[in-house]
Biopython code that builds the backbone (N, CA, C, O; Angstrom):
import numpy as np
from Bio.PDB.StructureBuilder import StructureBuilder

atoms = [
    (1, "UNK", "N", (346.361, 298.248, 218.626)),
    (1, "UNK", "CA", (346.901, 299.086, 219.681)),
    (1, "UNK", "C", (348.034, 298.402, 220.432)),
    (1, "UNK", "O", (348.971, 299.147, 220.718)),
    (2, "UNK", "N", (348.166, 296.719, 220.929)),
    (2, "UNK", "CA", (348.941, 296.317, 221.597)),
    (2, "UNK", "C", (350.544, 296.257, 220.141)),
    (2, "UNK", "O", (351.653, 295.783, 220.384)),
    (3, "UNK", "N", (350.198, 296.757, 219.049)),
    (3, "UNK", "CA", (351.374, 296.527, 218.507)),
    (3, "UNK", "C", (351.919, 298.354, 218.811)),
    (3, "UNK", "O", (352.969, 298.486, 219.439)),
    (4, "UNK", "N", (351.334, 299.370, 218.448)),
    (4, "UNK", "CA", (351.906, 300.568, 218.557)),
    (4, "UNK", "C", (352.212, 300.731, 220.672)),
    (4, "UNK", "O", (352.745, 301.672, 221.260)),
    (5, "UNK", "N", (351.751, 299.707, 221.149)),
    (5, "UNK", "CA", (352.446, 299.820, 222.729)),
    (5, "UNK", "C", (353.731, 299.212, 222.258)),
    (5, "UNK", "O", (354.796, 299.734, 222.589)),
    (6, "UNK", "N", (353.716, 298.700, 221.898)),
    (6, "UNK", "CA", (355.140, 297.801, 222.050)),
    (6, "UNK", "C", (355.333, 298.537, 221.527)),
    (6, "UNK", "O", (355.601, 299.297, 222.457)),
    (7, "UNK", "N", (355.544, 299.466, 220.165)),
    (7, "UNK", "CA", (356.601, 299.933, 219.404)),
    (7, "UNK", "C", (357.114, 300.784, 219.904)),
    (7, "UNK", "O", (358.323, 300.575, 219.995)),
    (8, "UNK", "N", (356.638, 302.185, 220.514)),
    (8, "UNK", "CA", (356.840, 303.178, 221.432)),
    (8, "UNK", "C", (357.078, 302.816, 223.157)),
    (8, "UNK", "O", (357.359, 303.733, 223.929)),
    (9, "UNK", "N", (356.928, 301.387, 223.641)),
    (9, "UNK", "CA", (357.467, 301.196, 224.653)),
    (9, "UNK", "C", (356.776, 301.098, 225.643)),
    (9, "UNK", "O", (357.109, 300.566, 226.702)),
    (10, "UNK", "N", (355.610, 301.673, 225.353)),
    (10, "UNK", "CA", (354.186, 301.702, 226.966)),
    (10, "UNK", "C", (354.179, 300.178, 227.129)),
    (10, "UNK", "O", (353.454, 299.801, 228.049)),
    (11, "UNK", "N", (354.919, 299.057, 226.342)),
    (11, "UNK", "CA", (354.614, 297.450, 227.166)),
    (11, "UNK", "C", (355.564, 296.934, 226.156)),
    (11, "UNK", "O", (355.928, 297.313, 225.043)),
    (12, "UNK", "N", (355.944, 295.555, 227.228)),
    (12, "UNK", "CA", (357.635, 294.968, 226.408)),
    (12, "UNK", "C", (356.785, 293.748, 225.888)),
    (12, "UNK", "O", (355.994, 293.061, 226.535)),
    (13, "UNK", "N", (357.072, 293.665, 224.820)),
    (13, "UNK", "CA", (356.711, 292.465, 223.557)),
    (13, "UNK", "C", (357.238, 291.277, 224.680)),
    (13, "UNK", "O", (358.139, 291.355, 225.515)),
    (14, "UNK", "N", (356.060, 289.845, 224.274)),
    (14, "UNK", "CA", (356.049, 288.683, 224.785)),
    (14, "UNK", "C", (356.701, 287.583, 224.158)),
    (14, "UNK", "O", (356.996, 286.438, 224.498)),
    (15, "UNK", "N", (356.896, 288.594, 222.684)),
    (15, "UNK", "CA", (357.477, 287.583, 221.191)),
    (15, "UNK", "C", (357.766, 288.629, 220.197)),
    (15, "UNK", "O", (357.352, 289.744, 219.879)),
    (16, "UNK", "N", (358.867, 287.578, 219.769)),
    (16, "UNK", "CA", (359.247, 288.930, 218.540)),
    (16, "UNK", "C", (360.341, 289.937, 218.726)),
    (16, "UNK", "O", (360.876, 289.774, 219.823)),
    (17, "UNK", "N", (360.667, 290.558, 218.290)),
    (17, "UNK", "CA", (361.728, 291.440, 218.140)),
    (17, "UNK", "C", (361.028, 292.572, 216.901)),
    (17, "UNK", "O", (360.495, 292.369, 215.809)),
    (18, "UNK", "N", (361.445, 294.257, 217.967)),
    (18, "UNK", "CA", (361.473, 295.520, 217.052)),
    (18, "UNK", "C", (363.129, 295.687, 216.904)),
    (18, "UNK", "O", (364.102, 295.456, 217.621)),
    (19, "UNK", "N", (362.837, 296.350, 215.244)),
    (19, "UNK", "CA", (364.143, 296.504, 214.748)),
    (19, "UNK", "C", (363.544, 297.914, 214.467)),
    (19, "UNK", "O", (362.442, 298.404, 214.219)),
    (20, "UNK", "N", (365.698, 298.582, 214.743)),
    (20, "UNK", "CA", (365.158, 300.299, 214.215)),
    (20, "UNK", "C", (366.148, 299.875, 213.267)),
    (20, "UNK", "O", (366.963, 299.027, 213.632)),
    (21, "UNK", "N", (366.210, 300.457, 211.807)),
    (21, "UNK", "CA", (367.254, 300.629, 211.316)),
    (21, "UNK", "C", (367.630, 299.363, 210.757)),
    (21, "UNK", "O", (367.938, 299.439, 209.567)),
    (22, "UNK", "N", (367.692, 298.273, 211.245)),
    (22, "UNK", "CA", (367.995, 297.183, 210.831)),
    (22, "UNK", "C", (368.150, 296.671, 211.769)),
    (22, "UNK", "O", (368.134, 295.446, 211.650)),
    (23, "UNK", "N", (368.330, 297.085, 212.874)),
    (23, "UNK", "CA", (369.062, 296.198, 214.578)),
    (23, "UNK", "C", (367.870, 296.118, 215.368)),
    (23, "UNK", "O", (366.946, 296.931, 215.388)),
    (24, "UNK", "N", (367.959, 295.292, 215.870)),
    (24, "UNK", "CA", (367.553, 294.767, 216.979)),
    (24, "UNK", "C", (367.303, 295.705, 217.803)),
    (24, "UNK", "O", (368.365, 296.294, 218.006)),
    (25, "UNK", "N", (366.187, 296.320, 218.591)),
    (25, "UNK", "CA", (366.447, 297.400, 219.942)),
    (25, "UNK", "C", (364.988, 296.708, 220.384)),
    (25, "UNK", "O", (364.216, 295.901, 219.867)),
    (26, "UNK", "N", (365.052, 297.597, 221.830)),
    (26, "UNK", "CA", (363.923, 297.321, 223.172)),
    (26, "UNK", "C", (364.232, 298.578, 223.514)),
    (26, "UNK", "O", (365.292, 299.200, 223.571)),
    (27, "UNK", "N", (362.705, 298.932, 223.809)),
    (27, "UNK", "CA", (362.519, 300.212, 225.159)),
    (27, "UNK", "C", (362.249, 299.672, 226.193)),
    (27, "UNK", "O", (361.526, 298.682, 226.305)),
    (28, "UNK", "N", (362.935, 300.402, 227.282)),
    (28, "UNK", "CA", (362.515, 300.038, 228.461)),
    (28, "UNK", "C", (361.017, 301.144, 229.082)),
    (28, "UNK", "O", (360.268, 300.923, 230.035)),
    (29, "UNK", "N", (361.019, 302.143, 228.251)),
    (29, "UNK", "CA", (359.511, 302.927, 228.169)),
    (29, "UNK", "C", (359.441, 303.834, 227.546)),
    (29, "UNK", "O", (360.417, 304.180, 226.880)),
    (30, "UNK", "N", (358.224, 304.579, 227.531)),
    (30, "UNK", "CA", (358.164, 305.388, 226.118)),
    (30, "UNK", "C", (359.105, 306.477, 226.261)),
    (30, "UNK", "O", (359.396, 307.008, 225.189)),
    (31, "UNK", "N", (359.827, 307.100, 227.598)),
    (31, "UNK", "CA", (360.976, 307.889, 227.046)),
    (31, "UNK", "C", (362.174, 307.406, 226.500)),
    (31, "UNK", "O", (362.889, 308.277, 226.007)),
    (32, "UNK", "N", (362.631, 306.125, 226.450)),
    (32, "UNK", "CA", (363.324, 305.201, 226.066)),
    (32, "UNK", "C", (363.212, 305.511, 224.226)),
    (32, "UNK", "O", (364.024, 306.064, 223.484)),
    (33, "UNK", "N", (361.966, 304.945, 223.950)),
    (33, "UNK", "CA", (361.210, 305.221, 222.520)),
    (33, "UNK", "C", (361.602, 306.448, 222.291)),
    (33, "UNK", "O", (362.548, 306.606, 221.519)),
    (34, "UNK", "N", (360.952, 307.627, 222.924)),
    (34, "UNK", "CA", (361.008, 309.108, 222.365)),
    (34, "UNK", "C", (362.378, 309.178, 222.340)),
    (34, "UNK", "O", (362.661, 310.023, 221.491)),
    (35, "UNK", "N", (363.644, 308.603, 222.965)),
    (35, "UNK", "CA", (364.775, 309.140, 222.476)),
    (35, "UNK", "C", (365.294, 308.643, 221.455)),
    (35, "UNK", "O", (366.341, 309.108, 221.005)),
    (36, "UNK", "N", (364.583, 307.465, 220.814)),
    (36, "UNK", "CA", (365.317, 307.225, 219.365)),
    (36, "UNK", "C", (364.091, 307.903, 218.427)),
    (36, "UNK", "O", (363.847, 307.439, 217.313)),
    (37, "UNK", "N", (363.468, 308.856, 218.891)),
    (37, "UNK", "CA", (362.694, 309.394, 217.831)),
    (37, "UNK", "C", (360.967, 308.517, 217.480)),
    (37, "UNK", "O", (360.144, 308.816, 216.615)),
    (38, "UNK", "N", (360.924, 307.764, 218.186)),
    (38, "UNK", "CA", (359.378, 307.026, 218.289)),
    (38, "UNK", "C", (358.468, 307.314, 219.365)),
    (38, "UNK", "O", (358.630, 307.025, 220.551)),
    (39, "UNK", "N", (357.304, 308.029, 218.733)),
    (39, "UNK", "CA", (356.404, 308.530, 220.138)),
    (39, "UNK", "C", (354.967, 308.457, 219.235)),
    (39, "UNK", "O", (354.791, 308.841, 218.079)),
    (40, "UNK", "N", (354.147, 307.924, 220.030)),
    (40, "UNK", "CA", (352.589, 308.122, 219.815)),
    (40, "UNK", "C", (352.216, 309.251, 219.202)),
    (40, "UNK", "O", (352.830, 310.254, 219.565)),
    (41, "UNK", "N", (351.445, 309.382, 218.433)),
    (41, "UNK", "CA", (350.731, 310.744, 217.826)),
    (41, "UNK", "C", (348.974, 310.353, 217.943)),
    (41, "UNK", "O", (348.444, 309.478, 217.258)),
    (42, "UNK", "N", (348.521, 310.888, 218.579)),
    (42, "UNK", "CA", (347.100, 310.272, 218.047)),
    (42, "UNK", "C", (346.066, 310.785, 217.358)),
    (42, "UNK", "O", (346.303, 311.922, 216.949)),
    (43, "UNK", "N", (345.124, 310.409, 217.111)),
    (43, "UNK", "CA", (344.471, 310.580, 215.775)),
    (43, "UNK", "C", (343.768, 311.820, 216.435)),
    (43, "UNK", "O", (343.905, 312.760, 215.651)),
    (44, "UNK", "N", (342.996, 312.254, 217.670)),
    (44, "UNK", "CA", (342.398, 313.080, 218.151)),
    (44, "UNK", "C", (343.077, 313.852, 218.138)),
    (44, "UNK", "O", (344.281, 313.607, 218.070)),
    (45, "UNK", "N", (342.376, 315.710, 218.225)),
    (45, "UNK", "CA", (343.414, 316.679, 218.582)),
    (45, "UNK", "C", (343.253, 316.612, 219.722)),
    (45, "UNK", "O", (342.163, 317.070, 220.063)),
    (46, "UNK", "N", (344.045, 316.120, 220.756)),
    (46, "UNK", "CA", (344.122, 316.250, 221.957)),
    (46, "UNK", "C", (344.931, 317.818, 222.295)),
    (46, "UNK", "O", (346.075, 317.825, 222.749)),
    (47, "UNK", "N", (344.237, 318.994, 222.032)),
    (47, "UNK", "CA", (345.481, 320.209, 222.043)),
    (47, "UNK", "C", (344.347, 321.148, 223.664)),
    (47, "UNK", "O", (343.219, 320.907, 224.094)),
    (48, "UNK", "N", (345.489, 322.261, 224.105)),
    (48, "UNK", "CA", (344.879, 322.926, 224.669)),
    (48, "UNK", "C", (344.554, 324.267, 223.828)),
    (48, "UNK", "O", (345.266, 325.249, 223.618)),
    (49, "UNK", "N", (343.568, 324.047, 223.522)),
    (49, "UNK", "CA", (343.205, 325.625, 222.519)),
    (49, "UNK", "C", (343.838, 326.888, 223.228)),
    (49, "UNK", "O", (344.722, 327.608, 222.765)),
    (50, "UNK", "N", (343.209, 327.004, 224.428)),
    (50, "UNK", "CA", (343.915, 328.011, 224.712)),
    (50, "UNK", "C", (345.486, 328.598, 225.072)),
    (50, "UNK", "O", (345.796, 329.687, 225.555)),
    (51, "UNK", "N", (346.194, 327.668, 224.727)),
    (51, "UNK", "CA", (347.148, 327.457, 224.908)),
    (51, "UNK", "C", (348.170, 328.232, 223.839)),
    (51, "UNK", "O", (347.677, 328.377, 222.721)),
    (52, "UNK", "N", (349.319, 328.674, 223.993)),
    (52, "UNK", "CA", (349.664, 328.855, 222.514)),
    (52, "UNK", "C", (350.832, 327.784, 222.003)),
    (52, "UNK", "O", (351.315, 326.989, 222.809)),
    (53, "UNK", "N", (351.222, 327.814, 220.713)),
    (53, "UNK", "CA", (351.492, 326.446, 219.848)),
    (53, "UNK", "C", (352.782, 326.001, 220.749)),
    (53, "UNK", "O", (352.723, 324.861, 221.207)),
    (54, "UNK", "N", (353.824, 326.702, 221.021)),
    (54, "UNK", "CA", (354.873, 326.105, 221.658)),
    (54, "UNK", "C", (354.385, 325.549, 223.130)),
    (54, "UNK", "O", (355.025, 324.579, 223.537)),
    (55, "UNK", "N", (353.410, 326.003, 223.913)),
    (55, "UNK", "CA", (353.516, 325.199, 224.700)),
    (55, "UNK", "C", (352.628, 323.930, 224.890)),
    (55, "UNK", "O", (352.396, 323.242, 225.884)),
    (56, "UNK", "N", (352.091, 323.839, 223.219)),
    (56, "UNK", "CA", (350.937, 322.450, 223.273)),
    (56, "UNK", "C", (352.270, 321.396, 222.554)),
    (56, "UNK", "O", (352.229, 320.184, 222.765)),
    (57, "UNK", "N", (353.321, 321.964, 221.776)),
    (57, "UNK", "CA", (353.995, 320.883, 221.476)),
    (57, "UNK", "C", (354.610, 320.332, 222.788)),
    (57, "UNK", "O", (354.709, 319.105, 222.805)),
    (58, "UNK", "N", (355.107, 321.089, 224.054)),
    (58, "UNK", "CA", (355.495, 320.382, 224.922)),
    (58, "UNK", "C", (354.599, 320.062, 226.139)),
    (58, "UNK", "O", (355.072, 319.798, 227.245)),
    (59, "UNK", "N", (352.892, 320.113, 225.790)),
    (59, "UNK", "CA", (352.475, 319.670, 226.554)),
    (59, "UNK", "C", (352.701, 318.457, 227.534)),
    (59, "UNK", "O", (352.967, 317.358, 227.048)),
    (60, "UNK", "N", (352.606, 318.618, 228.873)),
    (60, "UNK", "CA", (353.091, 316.867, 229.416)),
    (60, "UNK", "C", (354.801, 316.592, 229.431)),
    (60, "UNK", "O", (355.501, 315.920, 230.189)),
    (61, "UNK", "N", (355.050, 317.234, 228.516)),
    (61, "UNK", "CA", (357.264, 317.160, 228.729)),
    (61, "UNK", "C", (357.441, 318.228, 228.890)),
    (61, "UNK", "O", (358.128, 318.391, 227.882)),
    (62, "UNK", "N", (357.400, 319.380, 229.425)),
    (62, "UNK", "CA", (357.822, 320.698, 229.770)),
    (62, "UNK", "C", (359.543, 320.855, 229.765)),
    (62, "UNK", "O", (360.326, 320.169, 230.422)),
    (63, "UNK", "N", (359.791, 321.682, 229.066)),
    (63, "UNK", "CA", (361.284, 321.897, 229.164)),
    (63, "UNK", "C", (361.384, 323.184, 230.641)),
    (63, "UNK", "O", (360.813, 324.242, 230.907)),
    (64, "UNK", "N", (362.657, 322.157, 231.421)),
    (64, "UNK", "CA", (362.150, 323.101, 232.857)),
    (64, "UNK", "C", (363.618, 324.120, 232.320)),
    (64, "UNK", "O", (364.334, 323.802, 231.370)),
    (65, "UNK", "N", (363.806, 325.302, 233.139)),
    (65, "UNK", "CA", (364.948, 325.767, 233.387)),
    (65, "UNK", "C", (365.941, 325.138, 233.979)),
    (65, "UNK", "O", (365.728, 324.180, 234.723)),
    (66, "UNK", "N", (367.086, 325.575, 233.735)),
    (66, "UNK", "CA", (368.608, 324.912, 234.038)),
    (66, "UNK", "C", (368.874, 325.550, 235.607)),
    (66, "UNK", "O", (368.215, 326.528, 235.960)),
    (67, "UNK", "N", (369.910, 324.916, 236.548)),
    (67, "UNK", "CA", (369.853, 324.924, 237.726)),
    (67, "UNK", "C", (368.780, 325.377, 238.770)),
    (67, "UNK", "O", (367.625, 325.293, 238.353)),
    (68, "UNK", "N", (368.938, 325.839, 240.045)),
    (68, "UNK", "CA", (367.732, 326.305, 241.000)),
    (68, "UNK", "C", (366.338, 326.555, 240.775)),
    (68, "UNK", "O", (365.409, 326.119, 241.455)),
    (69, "UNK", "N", (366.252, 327.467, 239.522)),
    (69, "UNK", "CA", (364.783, 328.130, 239.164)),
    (69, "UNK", "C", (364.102, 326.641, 238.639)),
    (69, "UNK", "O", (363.029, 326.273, 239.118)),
    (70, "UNK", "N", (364.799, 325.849, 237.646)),
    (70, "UNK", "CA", (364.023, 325.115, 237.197)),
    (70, "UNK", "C", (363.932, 323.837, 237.649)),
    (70, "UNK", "O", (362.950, 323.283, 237.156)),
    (71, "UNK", "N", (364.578, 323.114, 238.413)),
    (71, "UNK", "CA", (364.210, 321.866, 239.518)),
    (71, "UNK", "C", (363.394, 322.123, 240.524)),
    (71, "UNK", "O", (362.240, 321.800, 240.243)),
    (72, "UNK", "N", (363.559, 322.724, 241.941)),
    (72, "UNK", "CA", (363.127, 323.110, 242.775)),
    (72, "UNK", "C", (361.671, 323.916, 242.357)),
    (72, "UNK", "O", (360.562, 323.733, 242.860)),
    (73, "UNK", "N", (361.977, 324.685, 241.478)),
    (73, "UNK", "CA", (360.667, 325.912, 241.216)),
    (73, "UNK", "C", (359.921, 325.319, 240.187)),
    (73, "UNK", "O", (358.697, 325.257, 240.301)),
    (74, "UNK", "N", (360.467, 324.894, 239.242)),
    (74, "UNK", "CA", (359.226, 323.913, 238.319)),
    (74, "UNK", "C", (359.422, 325.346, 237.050)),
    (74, "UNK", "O", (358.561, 325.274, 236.172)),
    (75, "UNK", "N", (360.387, 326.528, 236.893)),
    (75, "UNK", "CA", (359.892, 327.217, 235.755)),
    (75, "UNK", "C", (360.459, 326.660, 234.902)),
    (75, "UNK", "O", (361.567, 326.131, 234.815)),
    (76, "UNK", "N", (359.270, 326.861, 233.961)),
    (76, "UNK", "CA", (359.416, 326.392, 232.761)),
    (76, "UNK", "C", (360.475, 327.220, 231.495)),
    (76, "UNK", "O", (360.106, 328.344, 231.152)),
    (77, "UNK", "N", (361.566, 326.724, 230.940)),
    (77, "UNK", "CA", (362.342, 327.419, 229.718)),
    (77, "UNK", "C", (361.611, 327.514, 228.617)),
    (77, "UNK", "O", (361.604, 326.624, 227.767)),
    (78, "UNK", "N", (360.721, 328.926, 228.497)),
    (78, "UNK", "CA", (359.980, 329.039, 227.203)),
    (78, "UNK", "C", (360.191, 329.294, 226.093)),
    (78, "UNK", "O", (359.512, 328.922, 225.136)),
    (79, "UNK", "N", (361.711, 330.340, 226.046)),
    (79, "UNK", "CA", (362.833, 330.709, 225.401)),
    (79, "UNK", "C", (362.835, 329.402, 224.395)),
    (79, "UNK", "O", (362.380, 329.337, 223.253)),
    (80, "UNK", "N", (363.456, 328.436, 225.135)),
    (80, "UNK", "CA", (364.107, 327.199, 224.597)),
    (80, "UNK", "C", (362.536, 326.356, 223.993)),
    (80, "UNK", "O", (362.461, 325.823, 222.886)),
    (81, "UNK", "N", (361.797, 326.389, 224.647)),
    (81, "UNK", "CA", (360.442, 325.472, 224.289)),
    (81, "UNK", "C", (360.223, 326.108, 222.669)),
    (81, "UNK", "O", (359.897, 325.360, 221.747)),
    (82, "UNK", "N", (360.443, 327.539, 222.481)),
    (82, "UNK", "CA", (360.025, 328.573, 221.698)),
    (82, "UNK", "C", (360.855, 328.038, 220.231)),
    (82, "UNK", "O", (360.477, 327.689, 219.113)),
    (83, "UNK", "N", (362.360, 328.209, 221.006)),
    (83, "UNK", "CA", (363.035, 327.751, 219.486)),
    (83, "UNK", "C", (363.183, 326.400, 218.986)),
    (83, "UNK", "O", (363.436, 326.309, 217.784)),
    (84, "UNK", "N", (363.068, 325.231, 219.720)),
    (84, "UNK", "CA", (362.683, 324.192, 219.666)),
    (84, "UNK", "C", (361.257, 323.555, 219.229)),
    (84, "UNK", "O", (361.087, 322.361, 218.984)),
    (85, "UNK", "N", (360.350, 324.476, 219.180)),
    (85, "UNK", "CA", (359.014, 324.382, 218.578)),
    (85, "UNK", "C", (359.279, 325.499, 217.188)),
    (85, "UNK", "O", (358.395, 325.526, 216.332)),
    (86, "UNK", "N", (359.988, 326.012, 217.088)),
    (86, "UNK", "CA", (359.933, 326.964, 215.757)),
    (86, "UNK", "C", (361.272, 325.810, 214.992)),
    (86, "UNK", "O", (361.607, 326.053, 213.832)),
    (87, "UNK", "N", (361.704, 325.035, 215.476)),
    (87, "UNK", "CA", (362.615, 324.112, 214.619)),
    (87, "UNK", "C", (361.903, 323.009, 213.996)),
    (87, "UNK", "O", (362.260, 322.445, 212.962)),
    (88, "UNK", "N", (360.549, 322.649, 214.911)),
    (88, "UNK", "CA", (359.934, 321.331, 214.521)),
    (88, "UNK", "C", (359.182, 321.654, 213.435)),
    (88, "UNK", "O", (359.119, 320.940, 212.434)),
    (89, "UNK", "N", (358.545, 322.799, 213.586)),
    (89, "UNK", "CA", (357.385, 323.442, 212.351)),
    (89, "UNK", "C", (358.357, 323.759, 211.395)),
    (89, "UNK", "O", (357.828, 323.776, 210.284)),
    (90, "UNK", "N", (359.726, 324.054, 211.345)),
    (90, "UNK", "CA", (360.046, 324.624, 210.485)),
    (90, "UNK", "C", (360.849, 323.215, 209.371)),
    (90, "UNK", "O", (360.945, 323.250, 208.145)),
    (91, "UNK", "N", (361.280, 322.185, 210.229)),
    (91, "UNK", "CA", (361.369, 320.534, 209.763)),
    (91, "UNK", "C", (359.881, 320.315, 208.619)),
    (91, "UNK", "O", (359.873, 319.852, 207.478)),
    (92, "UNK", "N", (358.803, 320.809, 209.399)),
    (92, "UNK", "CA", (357.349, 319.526, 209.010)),
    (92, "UNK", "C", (357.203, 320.882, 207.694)),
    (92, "UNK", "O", (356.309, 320.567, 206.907)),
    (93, "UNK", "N", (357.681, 321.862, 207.429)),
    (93, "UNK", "CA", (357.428, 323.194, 206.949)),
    (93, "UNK", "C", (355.865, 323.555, 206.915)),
    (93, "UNK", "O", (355.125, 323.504, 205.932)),
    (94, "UNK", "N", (355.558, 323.913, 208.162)),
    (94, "UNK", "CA", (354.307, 324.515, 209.029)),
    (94, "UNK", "C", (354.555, 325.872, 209.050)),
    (94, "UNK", "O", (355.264, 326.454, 209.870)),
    (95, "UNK", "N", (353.703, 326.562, 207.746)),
    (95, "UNK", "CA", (354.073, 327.960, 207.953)),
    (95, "UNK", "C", (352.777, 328.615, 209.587)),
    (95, "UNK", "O", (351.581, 328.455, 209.831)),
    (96, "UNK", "N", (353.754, 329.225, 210.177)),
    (96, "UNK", "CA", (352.690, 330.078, 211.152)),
    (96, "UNK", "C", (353.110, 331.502, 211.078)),
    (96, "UNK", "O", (354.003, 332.057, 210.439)),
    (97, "UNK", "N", (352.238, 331.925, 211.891)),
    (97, "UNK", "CA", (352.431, 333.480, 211.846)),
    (97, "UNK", "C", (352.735, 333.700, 213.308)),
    (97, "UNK", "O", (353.174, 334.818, 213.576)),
    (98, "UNK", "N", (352.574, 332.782, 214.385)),
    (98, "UNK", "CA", (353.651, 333.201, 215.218)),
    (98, "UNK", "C", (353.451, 331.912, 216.328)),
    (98, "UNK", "O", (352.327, 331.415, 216.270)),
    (99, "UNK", "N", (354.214, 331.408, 217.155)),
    (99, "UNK", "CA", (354.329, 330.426, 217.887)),
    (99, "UNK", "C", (353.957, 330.687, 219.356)),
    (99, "UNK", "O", (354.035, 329.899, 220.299)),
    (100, "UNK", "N", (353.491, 332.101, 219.345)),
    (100, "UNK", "CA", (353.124, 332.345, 220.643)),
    (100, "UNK", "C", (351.434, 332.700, 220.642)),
    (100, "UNK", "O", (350.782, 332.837, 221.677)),
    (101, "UNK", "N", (350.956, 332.801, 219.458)),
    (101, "UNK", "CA", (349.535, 332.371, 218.979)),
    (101, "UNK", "C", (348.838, 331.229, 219.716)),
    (101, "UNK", "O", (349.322, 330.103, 219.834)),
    (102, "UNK", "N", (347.306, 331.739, 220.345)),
    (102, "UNK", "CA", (346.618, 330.469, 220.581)),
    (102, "UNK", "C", (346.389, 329.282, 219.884)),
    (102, "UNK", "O", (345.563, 329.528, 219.005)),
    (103, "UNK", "N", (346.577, 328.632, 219.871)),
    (103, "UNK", "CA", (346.029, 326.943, 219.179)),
    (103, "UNK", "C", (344.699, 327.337, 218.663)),
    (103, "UNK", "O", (344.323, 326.767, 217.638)),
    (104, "UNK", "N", (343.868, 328.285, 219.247)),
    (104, "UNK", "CA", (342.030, 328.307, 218.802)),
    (104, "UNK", "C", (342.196, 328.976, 217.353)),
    (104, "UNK", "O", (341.391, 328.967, 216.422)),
    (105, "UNK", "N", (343.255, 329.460, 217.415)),
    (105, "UNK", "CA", (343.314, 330.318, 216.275)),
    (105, "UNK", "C", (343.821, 330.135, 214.778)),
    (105, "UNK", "O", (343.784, 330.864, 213.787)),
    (106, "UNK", "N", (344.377, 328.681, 215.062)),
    (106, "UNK", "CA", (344.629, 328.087, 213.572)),
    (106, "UNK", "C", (343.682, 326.948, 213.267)),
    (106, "UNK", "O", (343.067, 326.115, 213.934)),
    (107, "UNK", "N", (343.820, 327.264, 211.943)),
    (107, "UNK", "CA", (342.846, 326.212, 210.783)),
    (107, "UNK", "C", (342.945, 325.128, 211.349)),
    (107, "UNK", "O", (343.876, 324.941, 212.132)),
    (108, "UNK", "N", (341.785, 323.918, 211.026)),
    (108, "UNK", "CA", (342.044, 322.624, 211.447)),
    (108, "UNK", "C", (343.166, 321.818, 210.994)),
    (108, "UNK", "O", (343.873, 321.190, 211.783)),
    (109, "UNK", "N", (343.382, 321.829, 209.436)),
    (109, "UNK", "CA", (344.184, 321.579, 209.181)),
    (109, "UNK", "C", (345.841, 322.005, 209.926)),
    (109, "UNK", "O", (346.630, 321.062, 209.975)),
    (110, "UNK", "N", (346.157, 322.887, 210.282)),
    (110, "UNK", "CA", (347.249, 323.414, 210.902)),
    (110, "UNK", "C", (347.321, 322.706, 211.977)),
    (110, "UNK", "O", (348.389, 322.146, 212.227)),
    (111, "UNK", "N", (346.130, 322.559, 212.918)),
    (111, "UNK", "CA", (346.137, 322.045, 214.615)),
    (111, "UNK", "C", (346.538, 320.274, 214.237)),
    (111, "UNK", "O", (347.414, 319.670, 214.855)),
    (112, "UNK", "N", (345.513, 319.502, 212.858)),
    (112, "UNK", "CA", (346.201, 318.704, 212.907)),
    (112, "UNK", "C", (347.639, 318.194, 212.358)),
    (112, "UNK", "O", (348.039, 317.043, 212.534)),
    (113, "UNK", "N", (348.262, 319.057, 211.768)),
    (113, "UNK", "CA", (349.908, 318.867, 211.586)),
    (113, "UNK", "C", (350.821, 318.998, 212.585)),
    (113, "UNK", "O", (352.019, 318.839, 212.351)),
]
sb = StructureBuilder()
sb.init_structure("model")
sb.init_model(0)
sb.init_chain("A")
sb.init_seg("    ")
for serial, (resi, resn, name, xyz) in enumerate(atoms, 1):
    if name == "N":
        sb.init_residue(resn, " ", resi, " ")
    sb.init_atom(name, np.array(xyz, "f"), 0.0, 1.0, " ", f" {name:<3s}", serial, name[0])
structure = sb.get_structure()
């Protein structure tokens, strides 16, 4: 576990050097990590069943709305969460039948992909 902290950034290595690519890099924390594309996955389904699929992929990172509504007010861009979760399934090629579907409602296999 203290090696996948360091890799994703939750704690800075005491020794050693991570390389992406071939170079040399450091996170300064795991959004650091998540922006070169390295983030924890864990073995549990940690999902909200009741939830539906686009908004368990951004569980915890919520994509807010752009100016007033979404700083101040906290709404969330579901629009954007929507096509941005129909881009990731459609990368991992996760067939669904719809992204606004509860999580309770797909196979295990599906919840864990």
């Amino acid at each position: 576990t203290s090696l996948i902290k360091a890799l994703t950034g939750a704690v800075t290595p005491d020794a050693g050097e991570i390389r992406l690519n071939g170079e040399p890099i450091s996170f300064s924390g795991p959004q650091s990590a998540r922006a070169h594309g390295i983030e924890t996955v864990y073995q549990d389904l940690a999902v909200a069943a009741s939830m539906d699929i686009a908004s368990n992929v951004f569980l915890g990172r919520e994509l807010r709305r752009p100016g007033i509504l979404g700083r101040p007010f906290r709404m969330l861009d579901k629009k954007r969460m929507r096509q941005e979760a129909a881009e990731h399934m459609a990368d991992l090629k996760i067939g669904l039948r719809s992204l606004t579907q509860s999580v309770e409602t797909l196979s295990g296999g599906q919840r864990q992909a």
